[in-house]
C-alpha positions as CSV (number, residue, x, y, z in Angstrom):
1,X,-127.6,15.8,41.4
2,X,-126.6,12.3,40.9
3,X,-123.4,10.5,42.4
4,X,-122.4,10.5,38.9
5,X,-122.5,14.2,37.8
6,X,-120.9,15.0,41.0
7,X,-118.0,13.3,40.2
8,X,-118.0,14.8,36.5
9,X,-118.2,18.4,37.9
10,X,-115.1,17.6,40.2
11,X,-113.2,16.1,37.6
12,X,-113.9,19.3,35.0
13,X,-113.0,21.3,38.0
14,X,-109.7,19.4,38.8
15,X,-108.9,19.4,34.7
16,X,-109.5,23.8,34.6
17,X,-107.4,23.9,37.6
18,X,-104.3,21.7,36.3
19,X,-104.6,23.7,32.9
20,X,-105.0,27.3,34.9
21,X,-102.0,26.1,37.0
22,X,-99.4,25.1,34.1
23,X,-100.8,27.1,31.3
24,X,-101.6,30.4,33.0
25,X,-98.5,30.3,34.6
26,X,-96.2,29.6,32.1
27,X,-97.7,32.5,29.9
28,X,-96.9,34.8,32.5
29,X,-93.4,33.7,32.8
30,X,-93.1,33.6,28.8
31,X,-89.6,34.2,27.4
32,X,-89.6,38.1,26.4
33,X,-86.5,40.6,25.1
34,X,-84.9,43.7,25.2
35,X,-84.0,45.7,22.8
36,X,-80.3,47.2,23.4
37,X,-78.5,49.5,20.8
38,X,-74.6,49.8,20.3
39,X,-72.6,52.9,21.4
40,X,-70.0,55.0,20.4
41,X,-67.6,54.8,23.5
42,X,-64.1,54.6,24.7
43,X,-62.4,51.2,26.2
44,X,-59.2,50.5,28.1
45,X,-57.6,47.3,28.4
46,X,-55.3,47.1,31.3
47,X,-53.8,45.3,34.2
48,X,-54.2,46.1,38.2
49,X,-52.1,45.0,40.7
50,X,-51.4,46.2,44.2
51,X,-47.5,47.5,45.1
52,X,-45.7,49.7,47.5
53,X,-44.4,53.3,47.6
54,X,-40.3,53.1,47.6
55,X,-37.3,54.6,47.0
56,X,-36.1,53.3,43.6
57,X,-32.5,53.7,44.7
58,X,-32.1,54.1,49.2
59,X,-29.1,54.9,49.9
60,X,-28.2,55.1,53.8
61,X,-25.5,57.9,54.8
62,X,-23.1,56.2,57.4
63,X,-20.2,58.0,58.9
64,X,-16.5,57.0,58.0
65,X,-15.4,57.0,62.1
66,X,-17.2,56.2,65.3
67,X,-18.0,59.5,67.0
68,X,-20.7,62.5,67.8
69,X,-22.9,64.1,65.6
70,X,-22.3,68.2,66.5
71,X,-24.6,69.5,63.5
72,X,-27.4,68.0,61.1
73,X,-27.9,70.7,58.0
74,X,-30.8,69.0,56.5
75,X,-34.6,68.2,57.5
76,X,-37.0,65.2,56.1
77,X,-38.5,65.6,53.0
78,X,-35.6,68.5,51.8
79,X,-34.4,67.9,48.0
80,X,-30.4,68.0,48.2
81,X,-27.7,68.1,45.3
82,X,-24.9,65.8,45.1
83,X,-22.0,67.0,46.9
84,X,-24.3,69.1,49.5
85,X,-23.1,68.8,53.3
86,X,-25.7,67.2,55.2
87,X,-24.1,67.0,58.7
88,X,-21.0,67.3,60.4
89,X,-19.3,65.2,63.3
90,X,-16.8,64.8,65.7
91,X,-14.3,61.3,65.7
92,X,-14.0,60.2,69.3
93,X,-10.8,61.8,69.3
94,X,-11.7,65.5,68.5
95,X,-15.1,65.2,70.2
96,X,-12.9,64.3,73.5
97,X,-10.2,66.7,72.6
98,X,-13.3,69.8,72.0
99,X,-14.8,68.6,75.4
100,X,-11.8,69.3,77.3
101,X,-10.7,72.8,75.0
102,X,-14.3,73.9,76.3
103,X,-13.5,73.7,80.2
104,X,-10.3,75.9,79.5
105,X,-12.4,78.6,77.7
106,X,-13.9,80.3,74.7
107,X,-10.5,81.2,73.6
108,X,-8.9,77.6,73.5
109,X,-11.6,76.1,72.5
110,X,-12.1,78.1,69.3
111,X,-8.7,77.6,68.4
112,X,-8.9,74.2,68.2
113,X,-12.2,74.5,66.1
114,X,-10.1,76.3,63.8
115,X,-6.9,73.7,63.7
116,X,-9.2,70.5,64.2
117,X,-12.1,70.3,61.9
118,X,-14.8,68.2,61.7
119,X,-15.8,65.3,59.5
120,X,-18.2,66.3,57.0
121,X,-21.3,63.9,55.5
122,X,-21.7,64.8,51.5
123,X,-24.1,63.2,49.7
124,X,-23.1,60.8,47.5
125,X,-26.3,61.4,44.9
126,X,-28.9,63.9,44.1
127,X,-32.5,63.1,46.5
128,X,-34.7,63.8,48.8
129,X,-34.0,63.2,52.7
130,X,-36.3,60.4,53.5
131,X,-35.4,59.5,57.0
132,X,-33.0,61.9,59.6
133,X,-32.4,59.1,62.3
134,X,-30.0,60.8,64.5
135,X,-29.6,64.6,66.1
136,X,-26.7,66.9,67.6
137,X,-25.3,65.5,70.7
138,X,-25.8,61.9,69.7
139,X,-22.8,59.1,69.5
140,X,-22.8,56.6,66.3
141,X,-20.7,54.3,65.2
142,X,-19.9,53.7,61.7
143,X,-22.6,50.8,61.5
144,X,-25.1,53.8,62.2
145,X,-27.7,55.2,59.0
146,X,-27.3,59.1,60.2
147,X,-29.6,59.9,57.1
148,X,-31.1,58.0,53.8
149,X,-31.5,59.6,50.8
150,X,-33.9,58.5,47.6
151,X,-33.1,59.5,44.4
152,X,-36.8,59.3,43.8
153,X,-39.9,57.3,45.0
154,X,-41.4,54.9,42.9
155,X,-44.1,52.3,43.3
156,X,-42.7,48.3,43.0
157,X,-45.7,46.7,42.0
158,X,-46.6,42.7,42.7
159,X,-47.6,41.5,39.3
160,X,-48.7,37.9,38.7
161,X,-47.0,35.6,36.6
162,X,-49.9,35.1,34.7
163,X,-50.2,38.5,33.8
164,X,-46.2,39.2,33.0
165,X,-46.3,38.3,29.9
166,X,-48.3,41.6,28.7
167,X,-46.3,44.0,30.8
168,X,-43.4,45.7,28.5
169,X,-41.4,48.3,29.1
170,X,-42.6,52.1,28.5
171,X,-46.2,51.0,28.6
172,X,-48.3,53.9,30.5
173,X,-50.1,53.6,33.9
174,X,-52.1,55.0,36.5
175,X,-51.1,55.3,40.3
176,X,-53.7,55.3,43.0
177,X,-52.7,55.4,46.8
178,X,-55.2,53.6,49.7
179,X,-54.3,56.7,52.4
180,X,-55.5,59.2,49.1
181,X,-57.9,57.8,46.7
182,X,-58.3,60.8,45.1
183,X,-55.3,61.4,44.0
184,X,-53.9,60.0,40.6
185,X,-50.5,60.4,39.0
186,X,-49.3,59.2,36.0
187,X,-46.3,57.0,35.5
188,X,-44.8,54.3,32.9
189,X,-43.3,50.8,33.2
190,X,-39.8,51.4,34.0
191,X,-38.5,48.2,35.1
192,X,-39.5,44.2,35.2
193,X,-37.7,42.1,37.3
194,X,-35.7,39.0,36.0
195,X,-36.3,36.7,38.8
196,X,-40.0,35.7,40.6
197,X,-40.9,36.0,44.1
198,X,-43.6,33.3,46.1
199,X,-45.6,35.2,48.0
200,X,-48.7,33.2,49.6
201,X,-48.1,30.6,47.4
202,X,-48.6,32.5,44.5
203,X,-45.6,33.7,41.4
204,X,-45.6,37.3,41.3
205,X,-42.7,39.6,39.4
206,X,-41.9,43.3,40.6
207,X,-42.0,45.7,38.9
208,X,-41.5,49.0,39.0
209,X,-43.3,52.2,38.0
210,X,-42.0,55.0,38.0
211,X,-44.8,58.5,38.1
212,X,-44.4,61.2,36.0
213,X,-44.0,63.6,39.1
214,X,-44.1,62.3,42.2
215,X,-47.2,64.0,44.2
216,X,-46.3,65.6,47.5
217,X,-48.5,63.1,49.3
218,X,-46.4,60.3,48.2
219,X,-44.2,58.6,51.6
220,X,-42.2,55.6,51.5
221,X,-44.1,52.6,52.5
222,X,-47.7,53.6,51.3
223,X,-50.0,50.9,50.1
224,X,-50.7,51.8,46.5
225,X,-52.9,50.3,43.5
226,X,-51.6,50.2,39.5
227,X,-53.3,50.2,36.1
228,X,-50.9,48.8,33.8
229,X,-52.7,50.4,30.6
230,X,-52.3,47.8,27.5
231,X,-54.0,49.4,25.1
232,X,-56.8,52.0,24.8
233,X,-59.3,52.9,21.9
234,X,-61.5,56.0,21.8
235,X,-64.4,56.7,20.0
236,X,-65.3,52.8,18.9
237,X,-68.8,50.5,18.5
238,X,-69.5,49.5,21.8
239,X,-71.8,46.4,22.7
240,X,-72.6,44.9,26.2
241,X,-69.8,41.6,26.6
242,X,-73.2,39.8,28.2
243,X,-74.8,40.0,25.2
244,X,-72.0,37.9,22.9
245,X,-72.6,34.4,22.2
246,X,-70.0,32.2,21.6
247,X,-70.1,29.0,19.4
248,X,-67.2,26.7,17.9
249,X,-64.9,30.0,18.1
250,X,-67.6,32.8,16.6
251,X,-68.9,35.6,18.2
252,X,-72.8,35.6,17.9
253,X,-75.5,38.5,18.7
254,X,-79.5,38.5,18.4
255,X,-80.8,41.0,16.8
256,X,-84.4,42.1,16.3
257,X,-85.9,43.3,13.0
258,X,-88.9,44.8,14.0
259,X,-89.2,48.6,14.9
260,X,-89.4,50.4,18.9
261,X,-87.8,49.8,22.1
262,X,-88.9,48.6,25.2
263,X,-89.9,44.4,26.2
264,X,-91.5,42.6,24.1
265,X,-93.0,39.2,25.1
266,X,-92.9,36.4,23.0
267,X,-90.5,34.9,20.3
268,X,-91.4,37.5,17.7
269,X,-89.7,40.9,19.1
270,X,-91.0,43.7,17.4
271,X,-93.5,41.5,15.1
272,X,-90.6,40.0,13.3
273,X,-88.8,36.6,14.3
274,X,-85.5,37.7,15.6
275,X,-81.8,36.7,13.7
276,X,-78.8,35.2,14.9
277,X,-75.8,37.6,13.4
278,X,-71.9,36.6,13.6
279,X,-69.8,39.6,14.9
280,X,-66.3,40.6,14.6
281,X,-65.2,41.8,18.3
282,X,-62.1,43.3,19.0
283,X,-60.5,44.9,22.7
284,X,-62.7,43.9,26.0
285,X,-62.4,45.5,29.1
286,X,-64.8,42.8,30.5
287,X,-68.1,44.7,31.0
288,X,-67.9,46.0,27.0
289,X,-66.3,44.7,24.0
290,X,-65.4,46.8,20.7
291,X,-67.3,45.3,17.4
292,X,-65.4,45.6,14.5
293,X,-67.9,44.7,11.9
294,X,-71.3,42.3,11.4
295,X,-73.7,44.7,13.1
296,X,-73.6,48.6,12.7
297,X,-74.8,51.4,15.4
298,X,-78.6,51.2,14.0
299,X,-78.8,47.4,15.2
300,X,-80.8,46.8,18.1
301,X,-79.7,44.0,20.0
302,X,-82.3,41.4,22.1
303,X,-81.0,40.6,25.8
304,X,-83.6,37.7,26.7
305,X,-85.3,38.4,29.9
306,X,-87.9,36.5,32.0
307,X,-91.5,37.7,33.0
308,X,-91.6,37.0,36.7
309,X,-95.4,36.6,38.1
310,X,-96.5,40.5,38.8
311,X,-95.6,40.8,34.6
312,X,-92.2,43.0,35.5
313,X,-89.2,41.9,33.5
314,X,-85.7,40.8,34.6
315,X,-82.5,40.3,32.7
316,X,-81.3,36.7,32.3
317,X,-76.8,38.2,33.2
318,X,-76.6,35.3,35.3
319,X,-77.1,37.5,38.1
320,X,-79.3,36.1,41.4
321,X,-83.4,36.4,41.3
322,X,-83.9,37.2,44.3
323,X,-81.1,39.8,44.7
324,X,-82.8,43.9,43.7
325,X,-81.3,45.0,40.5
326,X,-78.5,47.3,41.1
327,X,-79.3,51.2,39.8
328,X,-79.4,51.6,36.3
329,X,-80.6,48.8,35.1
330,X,-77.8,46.8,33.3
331,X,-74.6,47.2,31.9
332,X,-72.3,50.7,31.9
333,X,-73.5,52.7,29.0
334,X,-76.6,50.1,28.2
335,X,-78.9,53.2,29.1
336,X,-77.7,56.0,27.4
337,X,-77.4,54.1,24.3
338,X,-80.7,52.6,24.0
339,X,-83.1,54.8,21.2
């Protein structure tokens, strides 16, 4: 073989290469879709925000004289009535004055039990005993919280200014506390506070929700999480949020007209070119969005995904490559609505 041919044969070689290269690799990686079908489901539109456990109304029980407490009548956590005697106490006067009866004898000093009562601590409200700071024996001064009483405990949550606008009064909501996950209660929107607070450099708004029934596991100063509800919708047309186009302020979808499931390669899923179709979307929690006409439940809707080089597909949700794909395989309820 000739100088000549030899350089011919390297060049053809070089030329199959180059095409094997771009051509057989860009086949393999050819745009391809999924077909995904709309679902009956339910959606919930709502706001979280973290917040504390607290007494809606504290009220601290201090004596009307400096003196000694002789008798507490109440423990934490014990519901009391308004008017209820909660403990009773000595002025520095009588508790000097019983000191002294004592040393002369049972006799005297029961008769000046009798003429000389003690003070009595009522409560002002109807509650629960949330803190018993002081026992029998002890001296206080009239600066001194003996007991506190709530009227009931309530979450004030820390909603951003941002969000305020869609809080109103009445709406429902969910309560979830960090020390008990498990453990929901129900409650409303009873309050929204007129003035803001800065808190790390952002405008938040209390406000407080108030459960249904408090659960016994509820304490004063828990760390708890809220679902402001806004609005919920059962039994609607469900699509996957990913798979909504937007353009010039219309919701678009790509459908395919040809019949099965599964990937198909190529630009023609199905054997039939696929069709942009304008949908009317209503309530989004985010990960679904309710369609309120343009497509009906027998629609199957194309997700494009990419062919990677051992043929497997992977969906195009802007998620990483090179990350594994979570279990499931795509969005909530994607699965068990595809036919």
């Amino acid at each position: 073989m000739n100088k000549r041919n030899i350089i011919i044969a390297a060049g053809l070689v070089l030329v199959i290469a180059g095409g094997w290269f771009f051509f057989g690799k860009s086949a393999k990686k050819a745009p391809a879709y999924k077909r995904v079908a709309p679902f009956i489901g339910n959606i919930e539109s709502a706001i979280t925000a973290t917040g504390t456990v607290l007494p809606q109304n504290r009220l601290e029980i201090k004596p009307p004289v400096s003196g000694r407490i002789e008798q507490i009548m109440v423990e934490e956590g014990q519901v009391v009535k308004v008017g209820d005697v909660l403990a009773l106490m000595s002025s520095t006067d009588r508790a000097a004055l019983m000191d002294a009866a004592r040393l002369q004898g049972d006799d005297t000093r029961k008769n000046w039990e009798e003429v000389y009562k003690p003070t009595p601590l009522l409560a002002p409200i109807s509650g629960v005993v949330i803190v018993r700071a002081v026992e029998p024996g002890q001296t206080v001064t009239q600066a001194d919280a003996v007991l506190v009483l709530s009227d009931r405990l309530i979450v004030k949550a820390q909603v951003d200014e941002t969000d305020i606008g869609k809080v109103k009064l009445g709406q429902s909501a969910v309560i979830t506390l960090d020390a008990y996950p498990g453990v929901e209660a129900s409650a409303q929107v009873d309050h929204i506070s007129y003035e803001s607070k800065t808190v790390s450099n952002v405008t938040i708004y209390t406000v407080d929700i108030v459960p249904a029934m408090v659960p016994e596991v509820f304490r004063s100063g828990m760390s708890a999480n809220v679902k402001i509800v806004q609005s919920s919708v059962k039994g609607i047309l469900l699509i996957p949020q990913k798979l909504v186009k937007t353009e010039n302020g219309k919701s678009y979808v790509l459908l395919g007209q040809g019949k099965g499931d599964g990937t198909h390669k190529g630009p023609r899923a199905g054997g039939k070119k696929p069709v942009s179709r304008e949908v009317q979307l209503g309530v989004s929690d985010g990960e679904n969005v309710q369609v309120l006409g343009g497509i009906t439940i027998e629609d199957r809707i194309l997700q494009v995904v990419a062919v990677n080089a051992s043929g497997k597909t992977a969906a195009r949700s802007g998620s990483n490559p090179f990350m594994p794909s979570p279990p499931g395989g795509g969005a909530r309820g994607q699965n068990r609505a595809a036919h």
